[in-house]
N, CA, C and O atoms as a MOPAC input file, in Angstrom:
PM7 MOZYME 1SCF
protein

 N     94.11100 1   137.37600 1   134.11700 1
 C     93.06200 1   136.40000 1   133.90500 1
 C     93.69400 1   135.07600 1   133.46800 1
 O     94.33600 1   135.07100 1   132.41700 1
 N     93.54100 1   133.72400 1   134.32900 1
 C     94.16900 1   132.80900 1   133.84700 1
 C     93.36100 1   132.21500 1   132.45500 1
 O     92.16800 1   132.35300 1   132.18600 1
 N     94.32500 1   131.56900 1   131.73400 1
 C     93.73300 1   131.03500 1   130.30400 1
 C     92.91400 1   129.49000 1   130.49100 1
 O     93.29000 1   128.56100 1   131.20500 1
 N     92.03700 1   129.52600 1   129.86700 1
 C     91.41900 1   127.92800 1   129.60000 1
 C     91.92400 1   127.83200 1   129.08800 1
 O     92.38200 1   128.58900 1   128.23200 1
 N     92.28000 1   125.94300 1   129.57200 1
 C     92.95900 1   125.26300 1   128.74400 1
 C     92.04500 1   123.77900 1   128.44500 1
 O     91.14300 1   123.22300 1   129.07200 1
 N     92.81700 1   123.44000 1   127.08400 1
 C     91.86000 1   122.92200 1   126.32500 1
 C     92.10000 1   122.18100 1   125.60300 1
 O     92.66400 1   122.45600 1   124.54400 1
 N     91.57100 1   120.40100 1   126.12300 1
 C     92.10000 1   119.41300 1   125.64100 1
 C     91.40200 1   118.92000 1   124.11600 1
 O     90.19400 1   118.71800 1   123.98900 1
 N     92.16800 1   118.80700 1   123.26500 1
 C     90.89600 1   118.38400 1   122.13300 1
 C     91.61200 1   116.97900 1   121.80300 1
 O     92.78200 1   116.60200 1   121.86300 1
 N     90.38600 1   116.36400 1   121.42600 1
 C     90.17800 1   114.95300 1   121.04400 1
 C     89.66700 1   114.55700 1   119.28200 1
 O     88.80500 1   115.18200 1   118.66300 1
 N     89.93200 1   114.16400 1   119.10500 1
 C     89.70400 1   113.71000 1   117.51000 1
 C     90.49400 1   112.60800 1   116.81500 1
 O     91.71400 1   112.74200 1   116.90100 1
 N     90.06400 1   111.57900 1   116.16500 1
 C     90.83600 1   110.55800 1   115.53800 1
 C     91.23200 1   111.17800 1   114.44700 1
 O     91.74000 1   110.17000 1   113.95600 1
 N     91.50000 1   112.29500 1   113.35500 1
 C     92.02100 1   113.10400 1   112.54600 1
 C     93.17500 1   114.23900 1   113.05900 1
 O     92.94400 1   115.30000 1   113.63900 1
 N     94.06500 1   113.86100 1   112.79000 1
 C     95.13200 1   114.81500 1   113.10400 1
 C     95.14600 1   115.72000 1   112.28000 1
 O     95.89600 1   116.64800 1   112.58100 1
 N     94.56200 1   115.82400 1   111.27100 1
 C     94.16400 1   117.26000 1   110.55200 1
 C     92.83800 1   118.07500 1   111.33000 1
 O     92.81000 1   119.30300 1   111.41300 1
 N     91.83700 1   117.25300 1   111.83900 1
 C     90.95600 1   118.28400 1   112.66900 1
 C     91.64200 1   118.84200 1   113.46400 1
 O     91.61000 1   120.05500 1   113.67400 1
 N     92.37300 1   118.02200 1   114.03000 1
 C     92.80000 1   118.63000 1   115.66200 1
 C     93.89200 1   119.60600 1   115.36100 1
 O     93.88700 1   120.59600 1   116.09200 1
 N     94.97700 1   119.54100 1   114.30700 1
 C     95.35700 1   120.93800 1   113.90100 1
 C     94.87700 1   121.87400 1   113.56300 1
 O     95.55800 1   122.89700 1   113.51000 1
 N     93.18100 1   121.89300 1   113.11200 1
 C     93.00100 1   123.09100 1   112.42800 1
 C     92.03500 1   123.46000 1   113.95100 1
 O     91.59200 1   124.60800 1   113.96300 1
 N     91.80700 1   122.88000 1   114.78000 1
 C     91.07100 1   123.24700 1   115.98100 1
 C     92.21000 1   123.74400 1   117.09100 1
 O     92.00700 1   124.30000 1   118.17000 1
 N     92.93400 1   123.52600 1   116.73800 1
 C     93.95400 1   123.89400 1   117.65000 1
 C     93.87700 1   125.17900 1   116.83400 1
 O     93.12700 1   126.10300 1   117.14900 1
 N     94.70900 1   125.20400 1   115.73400 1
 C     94.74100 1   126.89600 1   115.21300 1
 C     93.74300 1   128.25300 1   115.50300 1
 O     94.03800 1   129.44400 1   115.60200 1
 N     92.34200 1   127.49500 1   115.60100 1
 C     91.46300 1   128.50700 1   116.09700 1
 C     91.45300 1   128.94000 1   117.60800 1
 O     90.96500 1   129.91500 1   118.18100 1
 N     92.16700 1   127.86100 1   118.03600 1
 C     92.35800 1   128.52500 1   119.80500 1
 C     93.79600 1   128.95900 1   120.35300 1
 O     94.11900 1   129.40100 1   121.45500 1
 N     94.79700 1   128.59100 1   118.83400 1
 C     95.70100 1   129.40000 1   119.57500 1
 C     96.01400 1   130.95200 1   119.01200 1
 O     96.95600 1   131.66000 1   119.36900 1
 N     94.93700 1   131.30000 1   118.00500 1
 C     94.16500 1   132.62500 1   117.82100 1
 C     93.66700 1   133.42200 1   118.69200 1
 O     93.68300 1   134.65100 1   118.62900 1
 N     93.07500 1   132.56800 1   119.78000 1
 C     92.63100 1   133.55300 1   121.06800 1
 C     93.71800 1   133.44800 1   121.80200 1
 O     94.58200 1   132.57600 1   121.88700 1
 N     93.49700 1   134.80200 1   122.49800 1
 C     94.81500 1   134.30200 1   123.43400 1
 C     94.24700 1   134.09200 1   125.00100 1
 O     95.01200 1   133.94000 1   125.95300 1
 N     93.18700 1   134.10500 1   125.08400 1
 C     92.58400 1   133.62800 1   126.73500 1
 C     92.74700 1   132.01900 1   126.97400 1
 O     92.70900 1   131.53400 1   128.10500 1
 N     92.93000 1   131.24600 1   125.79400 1
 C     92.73600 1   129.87900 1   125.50600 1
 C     94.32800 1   129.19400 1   125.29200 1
 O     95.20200 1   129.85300 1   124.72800 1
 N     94.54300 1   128.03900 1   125.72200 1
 C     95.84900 1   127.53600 1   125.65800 1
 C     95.58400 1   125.53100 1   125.05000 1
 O     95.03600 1   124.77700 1   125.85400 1
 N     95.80400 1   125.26300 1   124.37900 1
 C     95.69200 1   124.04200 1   124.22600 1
 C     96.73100 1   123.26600 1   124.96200 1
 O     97.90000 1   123.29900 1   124.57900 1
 N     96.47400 1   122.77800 1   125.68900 1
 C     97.12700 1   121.76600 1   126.75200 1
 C     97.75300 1   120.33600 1   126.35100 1
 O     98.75200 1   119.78200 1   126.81200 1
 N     97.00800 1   119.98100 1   125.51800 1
 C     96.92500 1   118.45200 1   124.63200 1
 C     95.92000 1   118.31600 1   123.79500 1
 O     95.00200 1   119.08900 1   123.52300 1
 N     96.22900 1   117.03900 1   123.33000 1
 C     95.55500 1   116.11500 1   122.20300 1
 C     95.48000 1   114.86000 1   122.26700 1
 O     96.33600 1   114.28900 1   122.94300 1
 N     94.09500 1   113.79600 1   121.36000 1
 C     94.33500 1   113.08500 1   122.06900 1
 C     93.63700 1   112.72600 1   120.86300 1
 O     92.92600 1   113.51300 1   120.23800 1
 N     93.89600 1   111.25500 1   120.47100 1
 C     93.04400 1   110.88500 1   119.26900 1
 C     92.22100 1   109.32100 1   119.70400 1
 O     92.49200 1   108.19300 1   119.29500 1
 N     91.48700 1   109.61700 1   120.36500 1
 C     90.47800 1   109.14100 1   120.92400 1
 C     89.75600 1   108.86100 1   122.39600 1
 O     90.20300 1   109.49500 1   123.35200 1
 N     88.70600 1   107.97800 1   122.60300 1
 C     87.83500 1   108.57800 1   123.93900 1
 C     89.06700 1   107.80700 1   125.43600 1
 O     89.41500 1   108.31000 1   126.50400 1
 N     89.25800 1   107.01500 1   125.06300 1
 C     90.41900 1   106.20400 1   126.06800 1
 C     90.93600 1   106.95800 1   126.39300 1
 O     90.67400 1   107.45800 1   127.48700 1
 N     92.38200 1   107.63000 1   125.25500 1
 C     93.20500 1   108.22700 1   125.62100 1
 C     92.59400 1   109.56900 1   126.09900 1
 O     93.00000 1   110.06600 1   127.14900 1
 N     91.58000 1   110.20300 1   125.32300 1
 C     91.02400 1   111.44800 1   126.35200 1
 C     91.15800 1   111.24400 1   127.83000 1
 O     91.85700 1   111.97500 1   128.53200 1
 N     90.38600 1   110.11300 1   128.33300 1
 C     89.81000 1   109.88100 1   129.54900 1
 C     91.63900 1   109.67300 1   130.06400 1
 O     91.84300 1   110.57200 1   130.88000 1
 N     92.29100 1   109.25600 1   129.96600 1
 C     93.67100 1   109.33300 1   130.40000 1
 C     94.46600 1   110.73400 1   130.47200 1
 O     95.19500 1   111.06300 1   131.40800 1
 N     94.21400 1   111.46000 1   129.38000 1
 C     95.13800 1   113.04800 1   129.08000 1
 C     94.26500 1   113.86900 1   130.25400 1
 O     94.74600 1   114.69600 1   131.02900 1
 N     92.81500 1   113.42400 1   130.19500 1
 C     92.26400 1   114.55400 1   130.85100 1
 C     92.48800 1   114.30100 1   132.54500 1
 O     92.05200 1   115.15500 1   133.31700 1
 N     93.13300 1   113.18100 1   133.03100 1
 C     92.70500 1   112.94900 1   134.03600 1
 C     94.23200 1   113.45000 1   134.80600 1
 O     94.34500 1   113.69600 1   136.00700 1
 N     95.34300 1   113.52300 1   133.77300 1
 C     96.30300 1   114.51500 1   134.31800 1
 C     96.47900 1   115.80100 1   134.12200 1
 O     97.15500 1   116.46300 1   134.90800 1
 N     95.94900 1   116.28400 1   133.14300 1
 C     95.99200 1   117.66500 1   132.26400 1
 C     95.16000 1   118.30600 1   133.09300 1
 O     95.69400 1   119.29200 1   133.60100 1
 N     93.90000 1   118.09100 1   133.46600 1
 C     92.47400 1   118.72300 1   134.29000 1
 C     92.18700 1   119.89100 1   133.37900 1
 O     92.49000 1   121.02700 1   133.74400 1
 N     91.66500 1   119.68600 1   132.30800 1
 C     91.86900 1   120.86900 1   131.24000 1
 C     89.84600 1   121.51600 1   131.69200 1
 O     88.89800 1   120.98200 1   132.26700 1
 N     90.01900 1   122.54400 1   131.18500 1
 C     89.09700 1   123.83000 1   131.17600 1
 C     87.69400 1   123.26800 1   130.88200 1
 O     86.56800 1   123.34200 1   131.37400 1
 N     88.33200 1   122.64200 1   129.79400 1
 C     87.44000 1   122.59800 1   128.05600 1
 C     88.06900 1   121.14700 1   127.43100 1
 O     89.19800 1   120.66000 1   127.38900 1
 N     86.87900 1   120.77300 1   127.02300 1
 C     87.47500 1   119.34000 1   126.57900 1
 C     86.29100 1   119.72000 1   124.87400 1
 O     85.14100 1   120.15700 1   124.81800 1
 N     87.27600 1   119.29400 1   123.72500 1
 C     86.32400 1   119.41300 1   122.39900 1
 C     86.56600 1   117.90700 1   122.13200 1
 O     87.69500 1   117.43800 1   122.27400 1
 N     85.75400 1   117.31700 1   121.83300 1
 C     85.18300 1   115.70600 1   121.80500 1
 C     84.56700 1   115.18900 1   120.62700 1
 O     83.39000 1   115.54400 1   120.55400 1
 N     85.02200 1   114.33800 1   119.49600 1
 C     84.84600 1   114.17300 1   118.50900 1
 C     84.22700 1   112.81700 1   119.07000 1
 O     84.71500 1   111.95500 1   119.80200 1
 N     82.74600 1   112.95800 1   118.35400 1
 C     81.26100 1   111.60300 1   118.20700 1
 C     82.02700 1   110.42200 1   118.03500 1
 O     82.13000 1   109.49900 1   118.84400 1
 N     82.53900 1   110.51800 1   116.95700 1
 C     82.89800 1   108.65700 1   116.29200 1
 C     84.46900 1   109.00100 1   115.96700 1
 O     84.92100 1   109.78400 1   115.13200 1
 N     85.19300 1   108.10500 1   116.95900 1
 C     86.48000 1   107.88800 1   116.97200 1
 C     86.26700 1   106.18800 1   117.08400 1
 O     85.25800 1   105.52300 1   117.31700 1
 N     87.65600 1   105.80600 1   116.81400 1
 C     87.99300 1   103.86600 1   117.33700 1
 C     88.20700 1   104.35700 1   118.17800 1
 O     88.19600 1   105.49300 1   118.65400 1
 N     88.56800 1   102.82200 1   118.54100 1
 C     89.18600 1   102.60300 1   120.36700 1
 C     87.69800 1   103.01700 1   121.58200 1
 O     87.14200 1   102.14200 1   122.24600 1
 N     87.48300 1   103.83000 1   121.60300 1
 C     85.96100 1   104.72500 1   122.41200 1
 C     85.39400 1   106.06700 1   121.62100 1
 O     86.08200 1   106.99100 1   121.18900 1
 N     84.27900 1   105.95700 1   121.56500 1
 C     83.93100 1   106.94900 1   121.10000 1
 C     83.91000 1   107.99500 1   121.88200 1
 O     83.98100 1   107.85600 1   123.10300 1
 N     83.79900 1   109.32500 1   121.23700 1
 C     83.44200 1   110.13300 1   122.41600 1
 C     81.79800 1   110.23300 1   123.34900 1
 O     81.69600 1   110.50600 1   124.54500 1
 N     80.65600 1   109.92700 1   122.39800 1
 C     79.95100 1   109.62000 1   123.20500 1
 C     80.24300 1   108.66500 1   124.42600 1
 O     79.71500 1   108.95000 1   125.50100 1
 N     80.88300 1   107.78100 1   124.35200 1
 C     81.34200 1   106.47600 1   125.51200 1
 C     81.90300 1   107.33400 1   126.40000 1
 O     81.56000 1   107.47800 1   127.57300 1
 N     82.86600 1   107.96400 1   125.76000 1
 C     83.65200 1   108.63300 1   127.09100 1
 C     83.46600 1   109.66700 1   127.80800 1
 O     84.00900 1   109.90100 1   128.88800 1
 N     82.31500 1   110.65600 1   126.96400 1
 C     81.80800 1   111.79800 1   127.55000 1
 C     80.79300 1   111.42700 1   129.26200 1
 O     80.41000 1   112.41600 1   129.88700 1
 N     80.54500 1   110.33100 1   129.69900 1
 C     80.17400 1   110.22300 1   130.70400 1
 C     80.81400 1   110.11400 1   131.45900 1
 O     80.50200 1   110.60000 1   132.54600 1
 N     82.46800 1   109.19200 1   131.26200 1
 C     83.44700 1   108.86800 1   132.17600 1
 C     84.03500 1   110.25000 1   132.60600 1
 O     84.13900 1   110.64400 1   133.76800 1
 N     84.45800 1   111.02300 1   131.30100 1
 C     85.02800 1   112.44900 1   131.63900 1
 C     83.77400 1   113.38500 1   132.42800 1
 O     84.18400 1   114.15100 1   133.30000 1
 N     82.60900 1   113.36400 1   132.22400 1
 C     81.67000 1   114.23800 1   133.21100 1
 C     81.63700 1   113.65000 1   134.40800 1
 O     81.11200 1   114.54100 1   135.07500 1
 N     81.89000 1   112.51600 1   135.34600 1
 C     81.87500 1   111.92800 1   136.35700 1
 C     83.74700 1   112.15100 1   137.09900 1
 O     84.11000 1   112.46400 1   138.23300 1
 N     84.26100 1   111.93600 1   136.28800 1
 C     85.84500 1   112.72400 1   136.32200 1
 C     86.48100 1   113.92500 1   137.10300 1
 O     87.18100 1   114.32300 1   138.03300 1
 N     85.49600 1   114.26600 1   135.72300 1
 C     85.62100 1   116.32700 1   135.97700 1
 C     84.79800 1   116.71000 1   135.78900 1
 O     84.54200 1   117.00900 1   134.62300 1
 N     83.73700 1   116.97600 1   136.96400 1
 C     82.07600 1   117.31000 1   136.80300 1
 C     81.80900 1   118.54600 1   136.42100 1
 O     80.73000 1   118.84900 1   135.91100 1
 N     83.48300 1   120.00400 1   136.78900 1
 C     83.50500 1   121.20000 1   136.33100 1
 C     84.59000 1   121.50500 1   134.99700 1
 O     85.41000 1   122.42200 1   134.96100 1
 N     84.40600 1   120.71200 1   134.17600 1
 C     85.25200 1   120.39500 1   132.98800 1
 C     84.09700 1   120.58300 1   131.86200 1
 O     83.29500 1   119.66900 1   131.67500 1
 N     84.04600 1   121.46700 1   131.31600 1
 C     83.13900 1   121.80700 1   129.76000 1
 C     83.33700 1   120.92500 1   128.98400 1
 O     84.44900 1   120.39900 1   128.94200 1
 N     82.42500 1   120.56400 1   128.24700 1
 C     82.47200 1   119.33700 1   127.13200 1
 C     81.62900 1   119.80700 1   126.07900 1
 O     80.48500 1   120.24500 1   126.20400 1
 N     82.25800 1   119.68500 1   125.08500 1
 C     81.86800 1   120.17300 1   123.41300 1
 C     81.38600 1   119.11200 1   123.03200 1
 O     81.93100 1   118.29000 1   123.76900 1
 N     80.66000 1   118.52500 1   122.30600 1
 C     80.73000 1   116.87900 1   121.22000 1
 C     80.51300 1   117.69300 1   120.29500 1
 O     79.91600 1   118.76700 1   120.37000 1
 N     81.13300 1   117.06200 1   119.13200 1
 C     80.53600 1   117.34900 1   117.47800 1
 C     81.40300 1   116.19500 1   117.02900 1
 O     82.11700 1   115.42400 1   117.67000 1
 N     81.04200 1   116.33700 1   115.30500 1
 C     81.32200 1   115.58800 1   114.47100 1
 C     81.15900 1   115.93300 1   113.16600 1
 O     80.10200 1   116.47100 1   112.83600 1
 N     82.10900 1   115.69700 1   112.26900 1
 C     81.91200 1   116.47500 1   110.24900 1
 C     80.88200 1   115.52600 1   109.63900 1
 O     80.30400 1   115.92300 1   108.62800 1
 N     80.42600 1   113.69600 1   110.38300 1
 C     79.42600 1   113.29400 1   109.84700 1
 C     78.23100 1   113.70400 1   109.77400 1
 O     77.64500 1   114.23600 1   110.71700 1
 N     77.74600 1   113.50600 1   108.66300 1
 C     76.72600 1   113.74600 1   107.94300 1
 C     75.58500 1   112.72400 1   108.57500 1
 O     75.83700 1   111.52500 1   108.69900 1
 N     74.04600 1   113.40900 1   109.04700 1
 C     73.24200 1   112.05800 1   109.28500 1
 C     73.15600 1   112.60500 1   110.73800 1
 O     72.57100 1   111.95900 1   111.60700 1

């Protein structure tokens, strides 16, 4: 069974380590990259072609809301997560 792979995005390099840790716990799942924000997502993902994209709301540079349309028009069979630890 090949593994999803799975780009995560976040302007916290402490989220994205501890989100990485939970997927390299599974072993069907492979984290491919990282990317600390919606720009550079829309760049990692467009060579990576990852599975699964996890997409953090409010980053600088682009948010992920901004970029979650560019990446669904991208990679129309590419999963997309959004969340965010803000409150509100």
């Amino acid at each position: 069974m090949p593994l999803t792979r799975v780009l995560l995005v976040d302007d916290s390099a402490i989220m994205r380590s501890m989100v990485r840790s939970l997927f390299e716990s599974q072993p069907s799942f492979e984290v491919s990259g990282e990317a600390e924000n919606g720009q550079e997502a829309i760049e990692k993902a467009a060579n990576l072609k990852p599975d699964l994209i996890i997409l953090d709301l409010a980053m600088p540079v682009m948010t992920g809301l901004d970029a979650a349309p560019v990446l669904r028009k991208m990679l129309p069979a590419t999963l997309l997560i959004l969340f965010t630890v803000h409150e509100g």
